[in-house]
C-alpha positions as CSV (number, residue, x, y, z in Angstrom):
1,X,19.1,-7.4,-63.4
2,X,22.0,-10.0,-62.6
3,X,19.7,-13.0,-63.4
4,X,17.5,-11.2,-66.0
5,X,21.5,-11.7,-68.2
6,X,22.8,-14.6,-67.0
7,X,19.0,-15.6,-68.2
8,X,19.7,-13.9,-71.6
9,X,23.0,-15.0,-71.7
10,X,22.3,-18.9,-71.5
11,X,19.8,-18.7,-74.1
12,X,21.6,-16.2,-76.5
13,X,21.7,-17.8,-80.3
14,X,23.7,-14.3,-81.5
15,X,26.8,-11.8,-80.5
16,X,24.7,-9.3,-79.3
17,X,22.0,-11.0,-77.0
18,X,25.4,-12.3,-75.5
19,X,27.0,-8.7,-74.8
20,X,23.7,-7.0,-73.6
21,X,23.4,-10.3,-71.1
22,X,26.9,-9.4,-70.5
23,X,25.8,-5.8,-69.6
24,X,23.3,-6.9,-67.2
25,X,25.0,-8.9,-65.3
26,X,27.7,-6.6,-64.5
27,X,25.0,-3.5,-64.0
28,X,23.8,-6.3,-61.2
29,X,26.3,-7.5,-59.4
30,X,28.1,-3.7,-59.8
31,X,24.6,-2.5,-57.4
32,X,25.3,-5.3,-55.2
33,X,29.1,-4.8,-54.4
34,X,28.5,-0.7,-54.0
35,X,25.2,-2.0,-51.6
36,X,27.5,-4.3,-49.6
37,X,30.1,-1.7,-49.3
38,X,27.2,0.7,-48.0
39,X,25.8,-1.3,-46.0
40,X,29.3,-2.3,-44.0
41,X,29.7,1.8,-43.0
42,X,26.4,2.1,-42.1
43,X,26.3,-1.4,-39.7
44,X,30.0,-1.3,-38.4
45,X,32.5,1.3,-36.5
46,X,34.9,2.6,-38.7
47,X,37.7,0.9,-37.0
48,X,36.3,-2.2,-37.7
49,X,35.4,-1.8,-42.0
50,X,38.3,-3.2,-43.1
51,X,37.7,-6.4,-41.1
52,X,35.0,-6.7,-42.3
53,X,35.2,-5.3,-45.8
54,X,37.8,-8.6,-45.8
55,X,34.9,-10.9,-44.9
56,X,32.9,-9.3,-47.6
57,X,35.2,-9.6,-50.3
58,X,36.5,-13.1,-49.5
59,X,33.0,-14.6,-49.6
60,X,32.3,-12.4,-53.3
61,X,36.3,-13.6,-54.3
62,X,34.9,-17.4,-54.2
63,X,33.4,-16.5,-56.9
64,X,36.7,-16.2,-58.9
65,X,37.5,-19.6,-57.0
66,X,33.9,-21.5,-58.5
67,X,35.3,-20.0,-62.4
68,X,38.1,-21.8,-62.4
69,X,38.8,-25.8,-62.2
70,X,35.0,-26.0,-60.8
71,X,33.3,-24.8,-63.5
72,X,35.5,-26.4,-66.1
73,X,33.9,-29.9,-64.1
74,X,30.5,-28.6,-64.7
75,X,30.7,-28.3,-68.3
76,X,31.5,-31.2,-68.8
77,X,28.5,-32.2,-66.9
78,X,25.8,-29.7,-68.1
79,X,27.7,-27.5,-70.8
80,X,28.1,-23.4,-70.6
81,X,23.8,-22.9,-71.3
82,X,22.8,-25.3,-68.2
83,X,25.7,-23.2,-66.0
84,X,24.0,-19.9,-66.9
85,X,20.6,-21.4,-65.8
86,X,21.7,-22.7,-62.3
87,X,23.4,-18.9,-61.9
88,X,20.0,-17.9,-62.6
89,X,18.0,-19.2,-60.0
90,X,21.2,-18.9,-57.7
91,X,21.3,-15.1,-58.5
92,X,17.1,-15.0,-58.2
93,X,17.5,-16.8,-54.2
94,X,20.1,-14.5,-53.1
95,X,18.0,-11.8,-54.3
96,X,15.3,-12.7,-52.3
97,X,16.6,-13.7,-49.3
98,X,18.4,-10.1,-49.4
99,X,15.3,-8.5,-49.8
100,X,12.9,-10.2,-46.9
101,X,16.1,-11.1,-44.7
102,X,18.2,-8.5,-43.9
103,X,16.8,-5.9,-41.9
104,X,17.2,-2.0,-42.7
105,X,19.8,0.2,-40.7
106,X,18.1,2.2,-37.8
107,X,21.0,4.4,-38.4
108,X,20.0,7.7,-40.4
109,X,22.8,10.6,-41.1
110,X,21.5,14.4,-40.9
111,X,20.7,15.4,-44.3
112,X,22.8,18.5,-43.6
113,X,25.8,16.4,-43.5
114,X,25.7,16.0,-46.8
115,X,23.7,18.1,-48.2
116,X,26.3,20.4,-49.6
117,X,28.7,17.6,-50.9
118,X,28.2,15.7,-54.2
119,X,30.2,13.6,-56.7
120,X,32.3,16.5,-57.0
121,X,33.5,16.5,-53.8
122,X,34.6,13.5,-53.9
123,X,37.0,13.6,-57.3
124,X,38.1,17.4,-56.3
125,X,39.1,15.9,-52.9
126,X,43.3,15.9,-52.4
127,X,43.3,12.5,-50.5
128,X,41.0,10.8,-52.8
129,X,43.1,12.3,-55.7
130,X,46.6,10.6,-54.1
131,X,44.6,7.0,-53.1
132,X,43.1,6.7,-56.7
133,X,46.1,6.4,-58.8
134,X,47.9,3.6,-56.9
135,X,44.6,1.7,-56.0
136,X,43.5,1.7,-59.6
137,X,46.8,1.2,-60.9
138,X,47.6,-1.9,-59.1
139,X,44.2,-3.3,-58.3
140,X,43.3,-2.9,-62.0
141,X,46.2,-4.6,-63.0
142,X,46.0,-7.6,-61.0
143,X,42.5,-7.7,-62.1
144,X,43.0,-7.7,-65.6
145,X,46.6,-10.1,-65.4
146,X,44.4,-12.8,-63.6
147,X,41.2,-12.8,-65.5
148,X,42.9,-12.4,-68.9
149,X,46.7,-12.7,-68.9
150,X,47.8,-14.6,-66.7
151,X,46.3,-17.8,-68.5
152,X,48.0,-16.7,-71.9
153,X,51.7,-16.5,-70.0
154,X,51.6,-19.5,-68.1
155,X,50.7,-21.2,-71.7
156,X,53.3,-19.2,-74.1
157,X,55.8,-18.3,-71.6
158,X,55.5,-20.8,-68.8
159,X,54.6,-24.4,-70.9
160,X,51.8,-25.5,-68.7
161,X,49.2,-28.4,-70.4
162,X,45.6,-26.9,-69.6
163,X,45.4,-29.4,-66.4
164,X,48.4,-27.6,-65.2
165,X,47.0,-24.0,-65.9
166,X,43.7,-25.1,-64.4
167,X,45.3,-26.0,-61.2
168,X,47.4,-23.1,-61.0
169,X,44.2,-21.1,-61.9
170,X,42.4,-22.8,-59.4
171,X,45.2,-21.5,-56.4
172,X,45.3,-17.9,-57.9
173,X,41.8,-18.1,-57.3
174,X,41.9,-19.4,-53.6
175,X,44.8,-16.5,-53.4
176,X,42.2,-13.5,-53.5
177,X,39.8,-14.9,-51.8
178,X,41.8,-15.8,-48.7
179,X,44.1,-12.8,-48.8
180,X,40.9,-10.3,-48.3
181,X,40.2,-12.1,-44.9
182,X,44.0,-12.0,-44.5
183,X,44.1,-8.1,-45.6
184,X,41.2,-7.3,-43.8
185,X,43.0,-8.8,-40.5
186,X,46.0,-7.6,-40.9
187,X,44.9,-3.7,-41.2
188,X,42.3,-4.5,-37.8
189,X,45.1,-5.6,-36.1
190,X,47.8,-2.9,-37.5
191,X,45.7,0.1,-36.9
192,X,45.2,-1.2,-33.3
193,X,48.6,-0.6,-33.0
194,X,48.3,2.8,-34.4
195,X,49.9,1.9,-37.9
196,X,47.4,3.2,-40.6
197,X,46.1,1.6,-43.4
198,X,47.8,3.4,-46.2
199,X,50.9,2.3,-44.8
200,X,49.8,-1.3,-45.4
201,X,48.3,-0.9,-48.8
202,X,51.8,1.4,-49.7
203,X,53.5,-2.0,-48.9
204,X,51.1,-4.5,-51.3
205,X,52.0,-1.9,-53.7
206,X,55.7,-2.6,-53.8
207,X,55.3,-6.3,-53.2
208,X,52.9,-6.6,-56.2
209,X,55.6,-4.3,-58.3
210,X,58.4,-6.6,-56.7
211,X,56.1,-9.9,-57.7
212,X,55.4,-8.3,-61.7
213,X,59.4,-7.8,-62.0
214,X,60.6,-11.4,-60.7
215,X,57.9,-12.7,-63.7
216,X,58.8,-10.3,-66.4
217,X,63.1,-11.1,-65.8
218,X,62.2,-14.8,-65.3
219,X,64.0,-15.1,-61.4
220,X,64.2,-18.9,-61.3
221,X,61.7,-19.7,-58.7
222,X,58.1,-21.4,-59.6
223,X,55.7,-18.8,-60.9
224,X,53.4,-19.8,-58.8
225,X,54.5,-17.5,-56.0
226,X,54.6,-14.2,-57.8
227,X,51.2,-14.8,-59.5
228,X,49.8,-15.7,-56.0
229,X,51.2,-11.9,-55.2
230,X,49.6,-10.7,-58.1
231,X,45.9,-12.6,-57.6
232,X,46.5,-10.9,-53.4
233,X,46.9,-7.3,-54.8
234,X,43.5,-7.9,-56.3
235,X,41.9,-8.3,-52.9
236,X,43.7,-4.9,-51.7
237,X,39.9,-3.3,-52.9
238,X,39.5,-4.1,-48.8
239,X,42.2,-1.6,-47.8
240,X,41.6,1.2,-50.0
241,X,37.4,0.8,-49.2
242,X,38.5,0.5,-46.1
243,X,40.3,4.4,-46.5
244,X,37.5,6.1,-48.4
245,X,35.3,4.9,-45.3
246,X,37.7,7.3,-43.1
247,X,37.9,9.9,-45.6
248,X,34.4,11.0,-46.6
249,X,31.2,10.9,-44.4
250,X,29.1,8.1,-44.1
251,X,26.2,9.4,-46.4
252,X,28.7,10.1,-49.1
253,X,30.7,6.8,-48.2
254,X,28.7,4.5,-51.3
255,X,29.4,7.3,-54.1
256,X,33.1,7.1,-52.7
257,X,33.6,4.0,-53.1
258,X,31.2,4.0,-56.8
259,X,34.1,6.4,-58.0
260,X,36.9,4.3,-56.9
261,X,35.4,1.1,-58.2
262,X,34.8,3.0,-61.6
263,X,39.0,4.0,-61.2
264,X,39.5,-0.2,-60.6
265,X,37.1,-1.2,-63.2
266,X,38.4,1.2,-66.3
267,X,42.5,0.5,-65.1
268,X,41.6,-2.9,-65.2
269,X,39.9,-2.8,-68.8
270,X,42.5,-0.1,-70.3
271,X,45.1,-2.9,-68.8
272,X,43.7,-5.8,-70.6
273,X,43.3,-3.9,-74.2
274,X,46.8,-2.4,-73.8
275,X,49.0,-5.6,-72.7
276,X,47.0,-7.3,-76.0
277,X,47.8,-4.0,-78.6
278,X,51.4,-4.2,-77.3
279,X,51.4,-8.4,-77.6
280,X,49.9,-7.9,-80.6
281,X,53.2,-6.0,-82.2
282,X,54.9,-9.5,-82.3
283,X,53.9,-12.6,-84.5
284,X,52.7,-15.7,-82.8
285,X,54.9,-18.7,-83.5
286,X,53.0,-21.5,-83.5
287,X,49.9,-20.2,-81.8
288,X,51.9,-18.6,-79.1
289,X,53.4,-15.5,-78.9
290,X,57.3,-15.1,-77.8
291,X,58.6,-14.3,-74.2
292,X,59.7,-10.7,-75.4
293,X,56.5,-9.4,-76.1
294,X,54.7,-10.4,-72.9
295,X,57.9,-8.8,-70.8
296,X,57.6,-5.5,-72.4
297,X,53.9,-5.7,-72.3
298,X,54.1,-6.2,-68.1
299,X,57.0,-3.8,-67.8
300,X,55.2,-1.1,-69.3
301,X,51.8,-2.0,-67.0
302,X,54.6,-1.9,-63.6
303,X,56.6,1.3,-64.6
304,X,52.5,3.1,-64.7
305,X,52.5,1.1,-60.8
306,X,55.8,2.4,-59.8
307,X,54.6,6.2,-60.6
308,X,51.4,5.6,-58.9
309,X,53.1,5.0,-55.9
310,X,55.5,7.3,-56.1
311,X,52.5,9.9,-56.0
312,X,51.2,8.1,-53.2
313,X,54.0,8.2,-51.2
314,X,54.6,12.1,-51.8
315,X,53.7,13.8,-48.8
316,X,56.2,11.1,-47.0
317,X,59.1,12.0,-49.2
318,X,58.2,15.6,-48.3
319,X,58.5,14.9,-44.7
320,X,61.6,12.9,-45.0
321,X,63.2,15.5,-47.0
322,X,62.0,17.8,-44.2
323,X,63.4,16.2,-41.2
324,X,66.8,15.4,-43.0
325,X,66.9,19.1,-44.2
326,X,66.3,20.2,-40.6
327,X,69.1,17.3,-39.0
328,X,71.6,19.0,-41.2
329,X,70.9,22.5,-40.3
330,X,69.9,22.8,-36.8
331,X,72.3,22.6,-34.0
332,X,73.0,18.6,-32.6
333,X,70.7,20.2,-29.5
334,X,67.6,21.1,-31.2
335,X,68.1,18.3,-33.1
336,X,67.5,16.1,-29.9
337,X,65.0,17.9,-29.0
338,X,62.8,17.5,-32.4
339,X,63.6,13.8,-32.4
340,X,61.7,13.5,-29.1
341,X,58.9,15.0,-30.2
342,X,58.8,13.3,-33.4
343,X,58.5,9.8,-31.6
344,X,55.4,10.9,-29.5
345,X,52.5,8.8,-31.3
346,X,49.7,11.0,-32.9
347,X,46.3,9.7,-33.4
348,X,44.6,10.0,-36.9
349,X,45.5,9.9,-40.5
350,X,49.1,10.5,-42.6
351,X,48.1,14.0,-43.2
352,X,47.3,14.6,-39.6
353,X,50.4,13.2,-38.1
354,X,52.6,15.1,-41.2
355,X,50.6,18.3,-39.7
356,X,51.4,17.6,-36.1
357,X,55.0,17.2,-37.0
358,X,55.5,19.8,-39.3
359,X,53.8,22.4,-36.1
């Protein structure tokens, strides 16, 4: 399907030959990401997924790395219509040596496991209803701020030539593809040491948020380093696949992640048309449009972040309000006593420890 439009696409003499090519390829590579997600909970441990969700991602994330500086060279080489042929038969080998080269899992789940869940289960389910908001909030975002945005602000706000913007491009790029491995490494080794992986991706959250503000009020450092935050958050897809691994059984695991990645994919393109309406209020001065409009445009886009992660982090606040209720009610003995048991370590998720606590 993938090289049946990049096919179309490089031989498209109208609009719409170019958006049904346009179609396909995303149908194509959509299968392949949800099949590579699939196939990492049915070949690894579950400890192990976001390692290797990390590995996953980073290879794909080259991608964004190849559409940047790379394929600016290559156009000038064999122009847009000779790219789209070489992605052809690029997309057409991978293809194949999926097919005849990776073996099939001798792993098979008992139908009854999952017999009795569906879609539903999945969108009705409380923790996938409190990851889903702050994964498609943020994730979406950086999607949509480095694929579309982020090249319009570097030239209106910033005052970058295009060899500049290429360049800084080019490291955004590098950014998400090396910060899945890093991501993916970070929550093997953190949830060795019994910290859990929403914990982690709670913490990109407020960097990313931390990264959008120092851009929008213009903190005089070079924007390179919060857009390199912003082009990370966009490889945080490796934690939160990582949680929907632990949260639903392993036959349901590829329609989990399928109804995250639709969360990801329709943030990220309600993101991109609603930073342009809100540009759009304000006339362009010569060609570019002013500072003001892109501020309030990214403001708006955090303050949705902020929320998300406020919702997120709910059942914490509850507990912390819990324990600080109890400090200043119980007597300085009990107290004691609950603090000690608050500090023995409890295996399992947030809403497992909160449990064990709260009993």
């Amino acid at each position: 399907m993938a090289a049946g439009g990049a096919t179309l696409f490089g031989t498209a003499t109208g609009f719409s030959e170019l958006l049904v090519a346009r179609a396909m390829i995303g149908l194509g590579v959509a299968a392949s990401l949800m099949a590579g997600l699939k196939a990492v909970v049915i070949w690894f441990p579950r400890e192990r997924i976001a390692l290797v969700n990390g590995c996953m991602i980073m290879l794909g994330s080259l991608g964004a790395v190849t559409a940047t500086a790379p394929t600016d060279w290559v156009l000038d080489w064999i122009g847009w219509r000779g790219l789209f042929e070489v992605l052809t038969f690029a997309t057409i080998a991978v293809a194949a040596f999926t097919y005849f080269g990776v073996p099939e899992s001798s792993s098979n789940e008992a139908a009854s496991t999952t017999s009795r869940l569906t879609l539903w289960s999945v969108y009705s389910d409380a923790r996938f209803l409190r990851l889903a908001p702050l994964s498609a909030a943020c994730i979406g975002s950086s999607w949509a701020l480095q694929s579309l945005w982020a090249a319009p602000w570097l030239t209106d706000v910033e005052g970058l030539d295009r060899h500049s913007l290429m360049t800084q491009l080019f490291i955004m790029a590098l950014a998400i593809s090396f910060g899945a491995l890093l991501l993916g490494v970070m929550a093997d080794r953190l949830r060795r040491r019994g910290t859990t992986t929403e914990i982690l991706i709670a913490g990109m959250a407020g960097v990313f948020i931390a990264a959008e503000l120092a851009l929008i009020l213009r903190v005089p450092m070079p924007s390179l380093l919060p857009w390199c935050a912003v082009s990370v958050m966009g490889a945080a897809t490796v934690l939160s696949y990582a949680m929907i691994a632990d949260y639903f059984p392993q036959g349901l695991a590829a329609r989990a992640n399928g109804a995250l990645n639709l969360a990801h994919f329709g943030s990220a393109f309600a993101v991109q048309y609603g930073i342009g309406l809100v540009v759009g209020q304000w006339a362009p001065q010569d060609g570019h449009y002013p500072v003001m409009a892109y501020q309030f445009a990214f403001g708006l886009s955090a303050a949705f972040q902020a929320a998300a992660l406020l919702w997120f982090a709910v059942p914490w606040l509850r507990t912390l309000s819990r324990h600080l209720y109890a400090s200043l009610t119980r007597p300085f003995a009990e107290r004691d006593s609950q603090a000690e048991f608050v500090m023995v370590p409890v295996e399992g998720s947030i809403l497992e420890a909160r449990e064990a606590v709260e009993w």
